[in-house]
C-alpha positions in Angstrom: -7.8 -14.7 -21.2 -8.4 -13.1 -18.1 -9.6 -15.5 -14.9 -7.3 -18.6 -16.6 -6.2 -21.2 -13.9 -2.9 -20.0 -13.0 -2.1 -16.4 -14.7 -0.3 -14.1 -13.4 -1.5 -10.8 -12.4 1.1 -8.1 -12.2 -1.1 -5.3 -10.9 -1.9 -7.4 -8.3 1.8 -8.6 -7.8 2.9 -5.1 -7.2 0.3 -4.1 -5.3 1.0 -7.2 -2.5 4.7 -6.3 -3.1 4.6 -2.9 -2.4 2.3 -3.8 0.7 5.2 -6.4 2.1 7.8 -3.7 2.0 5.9 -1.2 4.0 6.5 -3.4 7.4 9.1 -2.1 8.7 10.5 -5.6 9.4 10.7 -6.4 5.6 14.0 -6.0 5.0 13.7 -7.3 1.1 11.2 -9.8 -1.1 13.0 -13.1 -2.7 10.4 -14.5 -4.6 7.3 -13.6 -4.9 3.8 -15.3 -6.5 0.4 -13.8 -7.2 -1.4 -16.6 -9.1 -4.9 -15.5 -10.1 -7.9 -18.2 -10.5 -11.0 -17.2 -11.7 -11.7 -14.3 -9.2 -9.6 -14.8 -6.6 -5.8 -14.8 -5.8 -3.1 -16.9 -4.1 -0.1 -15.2 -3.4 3.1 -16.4 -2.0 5.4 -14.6 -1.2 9.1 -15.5 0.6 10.3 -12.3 2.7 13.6 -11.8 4.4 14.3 -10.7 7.4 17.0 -9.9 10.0 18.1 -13.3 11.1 18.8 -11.7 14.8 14.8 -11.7 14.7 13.3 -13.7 17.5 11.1 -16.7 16.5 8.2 -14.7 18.1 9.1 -11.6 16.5 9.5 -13.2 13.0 5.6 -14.8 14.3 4.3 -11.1 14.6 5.5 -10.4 11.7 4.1 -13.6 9.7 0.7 -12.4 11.2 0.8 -9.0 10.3 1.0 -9.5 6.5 -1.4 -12.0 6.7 -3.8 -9.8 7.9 -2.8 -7.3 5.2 -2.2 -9.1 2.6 -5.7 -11.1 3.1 -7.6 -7.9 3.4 -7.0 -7.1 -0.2 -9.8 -7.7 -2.6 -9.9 -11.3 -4.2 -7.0 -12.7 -2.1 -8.3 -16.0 -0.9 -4.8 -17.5 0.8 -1.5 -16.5 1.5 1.5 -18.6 2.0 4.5 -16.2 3.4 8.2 -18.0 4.3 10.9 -16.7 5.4 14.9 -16.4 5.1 17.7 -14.6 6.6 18.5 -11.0 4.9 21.1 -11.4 2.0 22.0 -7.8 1.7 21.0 -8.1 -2.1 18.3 -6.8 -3.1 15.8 -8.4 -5.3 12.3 -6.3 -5.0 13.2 -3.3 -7.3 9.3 -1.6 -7.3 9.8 0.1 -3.7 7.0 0.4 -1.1 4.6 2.2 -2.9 5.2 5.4 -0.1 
């Protein structure tokens, strides 16, 4: 049933996926989570990056897909963490470019 406590949305999940690898610091998505409730969305999402990122750089970045990933319809919060690029690659939809 649509709106249940905890399902999955994958047209949203692909949608905030495609989003996070458009920065051009996203180097490749781990894990990600869109949980929908009700009307709204939680996503979480861990990203990696290049771990010769400064802490301030990898801040910028944490900000910037906030602010992206918040201005999509329904999303009420976003919890984003990081880790060091693995050179394997785990998001398989692309960018969406």
């Amino acid at each position: 049933a649509a709106g249940v406590i905890g399902e999955s949305d994958q047209s949203m999940h692909l949608t905030v996926g495609q989003l996070v690898m458009s920065d051009p610091d996203v180097r490749d998505i781990q894990v990600l989570t869109v949980l929908k409730e009700g009307d709204v969305f939680h996503v979480d999402v861990e990203v990696e990056l290049d771990p010769m990122l400064t802490l301030a750089e990898v801040d910028d970045i944490k900000d910037r897909l906030e602010e992206s990933i918040g201005k999509l319809r329904g999303v009420a919060d976003v919890l984003i963490s990081f880790d060091e690029d693995d050179a394997i690659r785990n998001w398989e939809y692309g960018d969406g470019r």
